[in-house]
C-alpha positions in Angstrom: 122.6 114.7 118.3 123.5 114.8 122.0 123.9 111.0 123.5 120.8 109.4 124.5 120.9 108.7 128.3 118.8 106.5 130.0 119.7 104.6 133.7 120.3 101.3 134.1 118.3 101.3 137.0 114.9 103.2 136.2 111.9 101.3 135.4 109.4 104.1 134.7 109.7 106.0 132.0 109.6 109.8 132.2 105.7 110.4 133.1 104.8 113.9 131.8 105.6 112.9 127.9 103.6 109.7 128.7 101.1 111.7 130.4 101.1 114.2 127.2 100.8 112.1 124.5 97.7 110.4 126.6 96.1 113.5 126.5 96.4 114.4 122.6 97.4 111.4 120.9 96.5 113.3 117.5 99.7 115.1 118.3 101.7 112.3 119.4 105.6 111.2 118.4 106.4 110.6 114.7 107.3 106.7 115.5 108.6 104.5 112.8 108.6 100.7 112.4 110.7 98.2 110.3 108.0 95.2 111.1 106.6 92.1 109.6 104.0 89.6 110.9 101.9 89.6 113.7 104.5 90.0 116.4 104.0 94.1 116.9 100.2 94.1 116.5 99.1 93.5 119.9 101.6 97.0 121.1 100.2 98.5 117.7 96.7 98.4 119.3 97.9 99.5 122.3 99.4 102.4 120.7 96.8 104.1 119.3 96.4 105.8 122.9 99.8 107.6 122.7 100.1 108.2 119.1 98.6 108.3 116.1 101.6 109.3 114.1 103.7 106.0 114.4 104.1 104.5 110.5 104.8 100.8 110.4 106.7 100.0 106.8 105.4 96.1 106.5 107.3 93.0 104.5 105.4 92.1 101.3 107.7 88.9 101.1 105.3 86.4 103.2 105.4 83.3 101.6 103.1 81.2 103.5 99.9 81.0 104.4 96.4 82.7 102.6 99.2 85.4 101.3 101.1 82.6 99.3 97.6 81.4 97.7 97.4 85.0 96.0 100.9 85.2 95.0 100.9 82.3 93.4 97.3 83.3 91.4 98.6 86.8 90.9 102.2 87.5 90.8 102.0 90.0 93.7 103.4 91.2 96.7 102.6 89.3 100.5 99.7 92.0 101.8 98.3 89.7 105.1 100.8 91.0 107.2 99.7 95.0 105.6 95.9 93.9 106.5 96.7 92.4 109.9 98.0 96.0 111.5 95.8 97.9 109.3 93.4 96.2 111.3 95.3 96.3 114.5 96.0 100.2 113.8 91.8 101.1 112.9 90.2 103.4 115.6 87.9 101.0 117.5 85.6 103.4 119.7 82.4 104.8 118.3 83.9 106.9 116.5 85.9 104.2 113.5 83.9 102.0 111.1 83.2 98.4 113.3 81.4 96.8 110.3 84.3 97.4 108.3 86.9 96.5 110.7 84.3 92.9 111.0 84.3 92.6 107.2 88.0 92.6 106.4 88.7 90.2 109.3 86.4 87.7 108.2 87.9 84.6 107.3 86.3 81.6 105.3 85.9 78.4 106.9 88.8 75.9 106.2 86.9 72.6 107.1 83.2 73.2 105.3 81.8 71.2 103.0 82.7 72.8 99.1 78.8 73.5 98.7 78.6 75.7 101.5 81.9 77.3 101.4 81.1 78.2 97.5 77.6 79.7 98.5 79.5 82.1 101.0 82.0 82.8 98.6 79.7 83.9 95.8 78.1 85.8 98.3 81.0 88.1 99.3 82.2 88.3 95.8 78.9 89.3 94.5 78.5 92.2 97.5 75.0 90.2 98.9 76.9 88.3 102.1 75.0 90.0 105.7 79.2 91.7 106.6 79.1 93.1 103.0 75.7 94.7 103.4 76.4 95.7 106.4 79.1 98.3 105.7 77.6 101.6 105.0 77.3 103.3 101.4 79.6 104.8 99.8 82.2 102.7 101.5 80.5 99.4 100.3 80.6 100.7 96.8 83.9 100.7 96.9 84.6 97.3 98.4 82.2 95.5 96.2 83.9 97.1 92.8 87.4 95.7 94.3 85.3 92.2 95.2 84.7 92.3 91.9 87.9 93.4 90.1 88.9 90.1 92.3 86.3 87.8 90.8 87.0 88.9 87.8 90.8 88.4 87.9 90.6 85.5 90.3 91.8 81.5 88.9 88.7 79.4 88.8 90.5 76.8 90.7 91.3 79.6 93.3 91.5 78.2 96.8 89.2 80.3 99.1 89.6 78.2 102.5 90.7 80.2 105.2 91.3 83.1 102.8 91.1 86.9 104.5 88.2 89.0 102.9 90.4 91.8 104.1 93.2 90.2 101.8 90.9 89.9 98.5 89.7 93.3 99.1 93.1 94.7 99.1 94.3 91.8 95.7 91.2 93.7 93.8 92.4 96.8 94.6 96.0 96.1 93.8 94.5 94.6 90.4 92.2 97.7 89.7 94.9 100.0 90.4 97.7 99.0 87.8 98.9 96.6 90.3 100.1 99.1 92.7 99.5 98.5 96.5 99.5 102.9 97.7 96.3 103.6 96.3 94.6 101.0 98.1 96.5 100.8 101.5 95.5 104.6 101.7 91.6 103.7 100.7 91.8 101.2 103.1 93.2 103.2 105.8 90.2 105.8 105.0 88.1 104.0 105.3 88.7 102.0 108.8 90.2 105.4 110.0 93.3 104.3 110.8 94.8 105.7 113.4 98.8 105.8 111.8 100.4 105.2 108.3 100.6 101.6 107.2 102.8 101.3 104.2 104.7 98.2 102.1 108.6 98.9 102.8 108.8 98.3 99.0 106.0 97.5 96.0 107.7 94.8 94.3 107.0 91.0 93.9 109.6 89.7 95.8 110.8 86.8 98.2 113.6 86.7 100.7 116.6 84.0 100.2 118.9 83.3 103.3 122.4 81.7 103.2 123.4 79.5 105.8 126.6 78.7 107.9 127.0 75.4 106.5 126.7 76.9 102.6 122.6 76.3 102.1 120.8 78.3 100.1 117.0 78.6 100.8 114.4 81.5 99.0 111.5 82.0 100.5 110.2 83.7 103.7 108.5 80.2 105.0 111.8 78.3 104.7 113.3 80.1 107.0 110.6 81.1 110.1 110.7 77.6 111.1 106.9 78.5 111.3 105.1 76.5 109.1 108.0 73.7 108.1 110.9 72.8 110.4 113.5 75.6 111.0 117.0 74.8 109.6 119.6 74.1 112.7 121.9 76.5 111.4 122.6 80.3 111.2 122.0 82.1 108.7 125.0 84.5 107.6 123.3 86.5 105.0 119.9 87.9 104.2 119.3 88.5 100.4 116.2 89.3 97.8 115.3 87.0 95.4 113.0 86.7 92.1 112.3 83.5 93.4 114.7 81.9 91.7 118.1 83.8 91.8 119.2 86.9 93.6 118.1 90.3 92.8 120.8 92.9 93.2 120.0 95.2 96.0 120.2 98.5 94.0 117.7 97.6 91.7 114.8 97.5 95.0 115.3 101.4 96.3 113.2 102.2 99.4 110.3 104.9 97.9 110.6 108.6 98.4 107.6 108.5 100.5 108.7 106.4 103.0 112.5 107.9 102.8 109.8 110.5 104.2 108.7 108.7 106.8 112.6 108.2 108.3 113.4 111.8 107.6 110.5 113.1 109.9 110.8 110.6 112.5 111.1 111.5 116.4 112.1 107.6 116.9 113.2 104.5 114.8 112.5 101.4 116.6 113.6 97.8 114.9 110.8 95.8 117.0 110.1 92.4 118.4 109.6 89.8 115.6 110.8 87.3 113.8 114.5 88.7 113.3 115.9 87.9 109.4 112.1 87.2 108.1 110.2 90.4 109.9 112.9 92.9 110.7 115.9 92.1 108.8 113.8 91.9 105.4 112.6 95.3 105.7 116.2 96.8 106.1 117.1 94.9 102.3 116.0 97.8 99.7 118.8 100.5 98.9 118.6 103.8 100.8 117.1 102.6 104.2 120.6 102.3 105.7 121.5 105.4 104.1 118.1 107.0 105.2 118.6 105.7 108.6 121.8 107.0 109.0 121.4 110.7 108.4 118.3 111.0 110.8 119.3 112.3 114.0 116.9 110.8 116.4 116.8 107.7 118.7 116.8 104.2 117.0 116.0 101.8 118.9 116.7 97.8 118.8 113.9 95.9 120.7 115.2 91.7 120.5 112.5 89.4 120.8 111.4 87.4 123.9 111.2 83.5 123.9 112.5 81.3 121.2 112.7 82.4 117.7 114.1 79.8 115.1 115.3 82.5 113.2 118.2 83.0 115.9 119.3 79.8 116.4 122.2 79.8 118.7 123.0 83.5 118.2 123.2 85.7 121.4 122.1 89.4 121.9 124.9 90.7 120.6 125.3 88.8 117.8 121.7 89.5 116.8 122.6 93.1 116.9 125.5 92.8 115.2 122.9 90.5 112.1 120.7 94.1 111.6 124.5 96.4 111.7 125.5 94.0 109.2 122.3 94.4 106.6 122.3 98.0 107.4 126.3 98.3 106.9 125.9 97.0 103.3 123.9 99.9 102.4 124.9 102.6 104.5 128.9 102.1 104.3 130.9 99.8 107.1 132.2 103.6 108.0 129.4 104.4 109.6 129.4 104.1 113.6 127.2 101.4 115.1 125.8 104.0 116.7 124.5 106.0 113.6 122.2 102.8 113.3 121.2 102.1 116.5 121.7 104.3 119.3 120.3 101.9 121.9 119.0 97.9 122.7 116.3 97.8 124.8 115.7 94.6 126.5 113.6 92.9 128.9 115.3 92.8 132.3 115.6 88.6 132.2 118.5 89.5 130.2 121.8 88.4 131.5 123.8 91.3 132.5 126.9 89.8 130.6 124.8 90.0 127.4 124.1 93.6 127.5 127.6 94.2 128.4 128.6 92.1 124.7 126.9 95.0 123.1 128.5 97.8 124.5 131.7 95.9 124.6 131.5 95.5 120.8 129.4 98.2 119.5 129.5 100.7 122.0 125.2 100.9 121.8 124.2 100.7 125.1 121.8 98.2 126.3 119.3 98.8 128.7 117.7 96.3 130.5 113.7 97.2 131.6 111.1 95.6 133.4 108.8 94.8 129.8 107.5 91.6 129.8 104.4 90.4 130.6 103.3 88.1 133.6 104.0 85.2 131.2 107.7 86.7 130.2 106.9 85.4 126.5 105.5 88.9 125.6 105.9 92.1 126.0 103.6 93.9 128.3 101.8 96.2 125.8 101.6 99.3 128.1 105.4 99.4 129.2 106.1 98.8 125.7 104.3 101.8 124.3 105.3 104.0 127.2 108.8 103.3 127.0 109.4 104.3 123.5 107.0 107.3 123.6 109.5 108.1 126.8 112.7 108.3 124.6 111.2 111.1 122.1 
């Protein structure tokens, strides 16, 4: 592949493959995703205009939150983060399936009295709540027989507060289907008309374990976001799977043929904003995607989060960059070029000149510095975002 160019100085991308991928996003670029959380789903929504061919392969370690309430009743993967750009990937003009997208973001209330929070739940679970019977036939046959595989399955002491009906439509499915996630992702996507592929990197029942500078060992994805409990002030020097317990040898978890697919066919690779061990780094564990990765001769690009993430403490750009190299090394070979990996960083132009010039100077990736955040500079502005990439292809 001939070296991919791009100025230091522009600040537009190129406007007639913007322009073209506006026009017939049905034939839009093949853009892939290593992503977690909820960090990419704003750009996901606005990338529906360009695309829809972009495939987003999604952590199923989550540990915290509604997620960790079914894991613990069911032994399964982390699927809120699947649900969330599912959601944030359905086609929302008259033409998609609104009562469906409204039924699977429904939440149950966290502070109601029990009384009134059981009447609602036996109302979803028994297919009678208004949202339930407001989804057209055949699709509501389908979610109320995965309701039910749920209530069926489900703890009686199971903790519905807050809980995603999205996320116990998708447990029921997993549960009906020999406890495989594919089958119901693709329903799912079906039926909301999703507007990309939203896959699980890997179906297993997993956590991620981190190992810190100072020799501590923590498993689990909410130890380390510094979301939920306080974020450790150290770095963390290496990324691992874990049974919960102990590590799990890397190649015993092999990425799936169908989403070694996905890499093989893709125009661009982009390792986006997010949380950068827990979100990014996690999806780049399973044997083969550094391989995968590797062999694919198209862009990859390295977007680096804006603002503060705990996950980073006291590492700069480059040494950020050089965190993903490093979990991609261990599976690809530490003879492969940097730039096999990652042909460019893309950064927001706040970003000290000196920093960019740390990546080239070690990596030889170069890092471009663009006009991308918002008027707040703690985001990204969704429309640059999307046009950017789509720009590179």
């Amino acid at each position: 592949m001939a070296p991919l160019t791009i100025q230091r100085s522009a600040s537009v991308p190129d406007e007639l493959r913007v322009a073209r991928c506006l026009s017939a996003p049905h034939r839009g670029p093949r853009l892939v995703f290593f992503s977690g959380g909820s960090a990419l789903n704003g750009i996901s929504r606005r990338l529906k205009r360009y695309t829809h061919n972009s495939a987003h392969l999604i952590t199923p370690f989550d540990s915290g939150g509604s997620s960790e309430v079914l894991r613990n009743a069911f032994a399964m993967p982390a699927v809120g983060d699947l649900r969330s750009r599912l959601m944030a990937l359905a086609e929302e003009t008259d033409l998609g399936q609104p009562d469906i997208v409204r039924l699977f973001s429904h939440r149950f209330p966290v502070d109601a009295a029990p009384a009134v929070l059981e009447s609602e739940v036996e109302q979803v679970l028994a297919g009678e709540h208004p949202l339930v019977r407001a989804v057209p036939q055949p699709m509501r046959m389908l979610v109320v027989s995965h309701l039910q595989s749920f209530a069926q399955q489900a703890p009686v002491d199971f903790d519905y507060a807050g809980g995603s009906v999205g996320n116990l439509v998708i447990a029921g499915g997993y549960l009906a289907n020999e406890r495989l996630l594919e089958p119901v992702l693709f329903m799912m996507s079906k039926m909301m008309d999703v507007l990309g592929t939203v896959r699980s990197v890997v179906d297993v029942n997993l956590h991620i374990g981190a190992e810190y500078a100072d020799g501590r060992v923590v498993i689990g994805q909410k130890e380390i976001t510094g979301k939920e409990l306080p974020p450790p002030e150290e770095r963390i020097q290496r990324l691992f799977l874990s049974d919960g317990m102990t590590e799990v040898p890397r190649a015993e978890i092999i990425l799936p043929k169908r989403n070694r697919r996905l890499i093989q066919k893709a125009d661009l690779i982009c390792y986006p904003p997010g949380s950068l061990f827990s979100s990014v780094g996690a999806n780049l564990l399973p044997a083969r995607v550094g391989q995968e990765i590797a062999a694919t001769q198209v862009p990859k690009v390295y977007v680096p989060s804006l603002g503060c993430d705990p996950e980073s403490y006291g590492m700069s750009l480059c040494e950020q960059v050089g965190a993903l190299l490093d979990i991609l090394w261990s599976d690809a070979g530490p003879e492969v070029p940097a730039t096999a990996l990652m042909t460019h960083v893309i950064c927001d132009s706040s970003v000290p000149t000196s920093e960019c010039d740390a990546v080239m100077g070690r990596f030889g990736i170069p890092c471009v510095p663009l006009p991308l955040a918002d008027e707040t500079g703690k985001r990204y502005d969704a429309t640059s975002f999307c046009e950017m990439l789509v720009s590179l292809v």
